[in-house]
C-alpha positions, 0 to 999 in steps of 0.5 A, a space after each residue: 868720839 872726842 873721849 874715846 880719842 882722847 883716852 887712844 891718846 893717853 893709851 898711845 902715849 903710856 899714862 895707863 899704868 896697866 902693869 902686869 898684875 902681882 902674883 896670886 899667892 893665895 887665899 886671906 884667912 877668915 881670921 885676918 883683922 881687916 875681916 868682919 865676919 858679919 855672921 857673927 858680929 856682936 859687936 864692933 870697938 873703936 878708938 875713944 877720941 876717933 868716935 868723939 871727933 866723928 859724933 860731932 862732925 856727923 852731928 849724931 843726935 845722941 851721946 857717945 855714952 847712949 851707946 857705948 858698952 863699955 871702955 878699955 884702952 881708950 877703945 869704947 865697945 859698942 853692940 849691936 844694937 848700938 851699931 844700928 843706931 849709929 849706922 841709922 843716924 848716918 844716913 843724912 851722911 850716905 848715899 846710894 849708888 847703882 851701877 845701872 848700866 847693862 841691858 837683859 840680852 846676856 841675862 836671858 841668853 839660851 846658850 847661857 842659860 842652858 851651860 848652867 844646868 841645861 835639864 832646869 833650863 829646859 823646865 823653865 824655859 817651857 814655861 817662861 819663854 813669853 817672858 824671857 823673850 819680852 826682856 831681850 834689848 831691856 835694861 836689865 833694872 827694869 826687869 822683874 826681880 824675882 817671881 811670885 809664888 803664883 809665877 807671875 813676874 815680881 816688881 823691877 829691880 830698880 822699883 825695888 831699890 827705890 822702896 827699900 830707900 823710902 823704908 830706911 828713911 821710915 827707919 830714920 822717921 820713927 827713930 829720930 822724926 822729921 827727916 832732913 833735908 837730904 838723907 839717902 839720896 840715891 844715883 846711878 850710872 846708866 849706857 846710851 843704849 839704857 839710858 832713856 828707857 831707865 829714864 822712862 821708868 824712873 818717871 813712871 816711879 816717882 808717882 807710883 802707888 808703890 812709893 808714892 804715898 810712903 813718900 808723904 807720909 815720910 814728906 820726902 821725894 818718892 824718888 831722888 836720883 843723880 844720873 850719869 850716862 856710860 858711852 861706847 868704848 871703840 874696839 881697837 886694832 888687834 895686838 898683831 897690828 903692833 902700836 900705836 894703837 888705832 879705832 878698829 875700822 874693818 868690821 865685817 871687812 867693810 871700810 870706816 866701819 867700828 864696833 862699840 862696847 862697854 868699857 867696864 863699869 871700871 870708869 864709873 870712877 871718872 863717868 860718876 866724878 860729878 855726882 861724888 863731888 855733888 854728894 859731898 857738897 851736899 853734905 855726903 861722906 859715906 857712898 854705897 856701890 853695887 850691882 842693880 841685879 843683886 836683890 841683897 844690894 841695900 843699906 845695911 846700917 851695921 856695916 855702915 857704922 863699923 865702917 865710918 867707925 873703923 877709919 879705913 878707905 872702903 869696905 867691901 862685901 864678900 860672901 862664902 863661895 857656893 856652886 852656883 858662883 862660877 864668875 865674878 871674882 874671888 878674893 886672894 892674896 898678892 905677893 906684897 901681902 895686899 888683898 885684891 879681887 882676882 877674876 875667876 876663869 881669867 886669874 883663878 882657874 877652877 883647879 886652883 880654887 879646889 885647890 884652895 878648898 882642899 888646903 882647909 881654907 873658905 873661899 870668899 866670893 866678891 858680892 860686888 857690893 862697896 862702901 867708900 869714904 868721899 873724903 878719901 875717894 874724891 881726891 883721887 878720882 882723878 888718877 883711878 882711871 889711869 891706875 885701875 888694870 886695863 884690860 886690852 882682850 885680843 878677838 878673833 870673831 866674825 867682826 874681825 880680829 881686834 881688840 876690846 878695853 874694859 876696866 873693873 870696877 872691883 879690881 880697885 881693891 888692890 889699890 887701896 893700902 888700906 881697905 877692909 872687908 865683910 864676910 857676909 851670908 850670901 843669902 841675905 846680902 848676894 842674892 844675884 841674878 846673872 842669868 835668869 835661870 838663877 832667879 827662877 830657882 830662887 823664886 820657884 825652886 820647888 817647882 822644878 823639884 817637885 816630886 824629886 828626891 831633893 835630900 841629897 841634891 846640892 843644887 836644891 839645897 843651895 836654891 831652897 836656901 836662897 828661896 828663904 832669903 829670897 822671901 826675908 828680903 822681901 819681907 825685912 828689907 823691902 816692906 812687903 807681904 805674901 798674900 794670895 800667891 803675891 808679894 806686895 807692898 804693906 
């Protein structure tokens, strides 16, 4: 109650910003320079005296020279394979962040579930409904990340975020040896009605036969994780109530009664200050941020080393939008030429994104997925909360009429001067499970298909698409083979 009390405060007396937001003009052009087509990458140039600086700062263990490809203009080239070695030896420098803090009930909703496609809901739903009904009210990062062949439930999505750590550090093992002391730690933003099961499952982990013996070999931590915990946003007094704003007190029109909701994953700037400043003690510059649900979410050491290579304040990873994207965000054009993340629904309705589709253009879906740099970010953090869009939604449900307060934490975008972006495949770098009807059908598409003419089905072509990123995951990024209708840990 003091910090809900303290932000009605700030509200109240207009240090938010919170101004009308620019106008969308339209959609950035795949050719633009701050856009990395990833798809593609050969190579990356940087400039010659920036890259020197950097070695020595992040104390590479190899020359400039090792790996550059070539000079011109006082700009060295490098490939790819140099990227990687470069992004590889930067992991003492990065760490990992989860933004952890939902729990399964919108996830395994039926209502849903069913708008998707309510035929392949119906197929599913006969099947799975023991497991979809066990993971209502769960956080949703202990839940099954996928399906193995056989339908039985895969390992969680937190589990599997903590092995793909101890795979890059076994990278790092066999290209450089003993690992320092700090490299890749990972952290998370949890909500008080996740965070002790979260906790409890991070404890079962740490001494697991999935990460476990990996972690000594690799003589490092199965597990080390900084947590910071989300409360409760208070519902506010609705708009027609005018100002000074008040804590919404009548629900179900019972007196000194609230309501609570999450503010967004917005105020991780501020929830999560502690652990940044924490990290860049500890030697930290480059910080990953992303969604626990999205199995496409790891360390990518390419990105990484274009990006700490590049100079720019953050990156973030788009992917080319297919059917299945109906929410989340797009990336579009403001009229002072900036670049930010536009909500689809509430700033994009879906004409305009036909719109944009006719006019030739390809539409880049944000894969909520960033990079940033602690020496840009840390100084900052203080303001971001009071200059990133609030969010006030008017409500009008059996509670009452009031209002509710979230901040988004991609809608950062447009407040960078200085931002990049990388345009990457969606199966191998967004493989997301919103609702759990898309993660069964890109576990088990052909179950569903099964006997259907599937040539000209959009819905099975995108599945089965996924379906093999699904399973390349798995095996290049995750460590794990398929034997006897299940994946497990090699």
């Amino acid at each position: 109650m003091d910090a809900m009390l303290d932000f009605l405060a700030d509200l109240n007396n207009g240090k938010f910003e919170n101004k009308n937001s620019e106008k969308i003009t339209g959609v950035p052009s795949i050719d633009r320079p701050d856009i990395i087509n990833r798809a593609v990458l050969t190579g990356f140039k940087a400039e010659e005296k920036f890259v020197s600086e950097k070695f020595g700062e992040w104390n590479i263990p190899f020359t400039v020279d090792s790996v550059c490809k070539g000079r011109d203009n006082g700009f060295c080239f490098f490939d790819e394979s140099g990227l990687r070695k470069i992004g590889t030896a930067l992991y003492p420098r990065a760490a990992f962040g989860i933004l952890n803090g939902g729990s399964a009930s919108s996830y395994v909703d039926m209502k849903k579930n069913r708008t998707l496609c309510p035929d392949v809901f119906d197929f599913y739903q006969s099947r799975f409904a023991g497991i979809v009904e066990s993971y209502k009210g769960k956080p949703k990062g202990t839940t099954a990340a996928y399906f193995n062949p056989d339908a039985s439930p895969g390992y969680s999505f937190l589990l599997l975020k903590m092995r793909m750590l101890l795979e890059r550090k076994r990278r790092y093992y066999d290209e450089f040896g003993k690992l320092p002391p700090v490299i890749l730690p990972s952290f998370q933003m949890t909500s008080v009605h996740t965070d002790a099961e979260v906790e409890k499952a991070v404890s079962e982990y740490v001494v697991s036969e999935e990460l476990l013996p990996l972690s000594k070999k690799l003589d490092c931590p199965s597990v080390e994780m900084y947590t910071e915990t989300q409360t409760m946003m208070a519902a506010l007094t609705h708009s027609s109530l005018g100002t000074p704003r008040r804590i919404f007190d009548r629900a179900y029109g019972k007196p000194d009664t609230g309501l609570a909701f999450p503010g967004g994953h917005g105020q991780n700037f501020s929830i999560l200050a502690p652990i940044y400043k924490k990290l860049y003690e500890a030697g930290i510059r480059y910080i990953w941020l992303g969604n626990i649900d999205n199995l496409g979410y790891t360390v990518d050491p390419v990105s990484l080393a274009v990006f700490a290579l590049s100079g720019k304040d953050a990156a973030f990873e788009t992917s080319f939008r297919t059917p299945m994207d109906v929410k989340g965000g797009l990336i579009v054009t403001t009229e002072s030429g900036k670049l930010t993340c536009a909500d689809i629904g509430p700033a994009v309705s879906a004409e305009e994104m036909q719109d944009f589709e006719r006019q030739g253009f390809k539409l880049l879906f944000n894969c909520a997925i960033g990079l940033f740099d602690l020496e840009k970010l840390i100084p900052v953090l203080d303001e971001i909360p009071y200059k990133l869009p609030l969010r006030i939604t008017d409500q009008d449900k059996d509670a009452g009429k009031y209002s509710q307060v979230e901040q988004l934490t991609w809608e950062i975008i447009g407040l960078l001067d200085n931002p990049m972006f990388f345009a990457v495949e969606k199966k191998k770098r967004f493989i997301a499970s919103k609702m759990i009807l898309e993660n069964l059908l890109t576990s088990l598409p052909d179950m569903f298909f099964q006997g259907k003419e599937t040539s000209s089905d959009p819905l099975y072509a995108l599945s089965a698409d996924l379906h093999r990123g699904l399973c390349s995951l798995l095996e290049r990024d995750y460590g794990m083979v398929l034997e006897n209708g299940r994946w497990r840990f090699k």
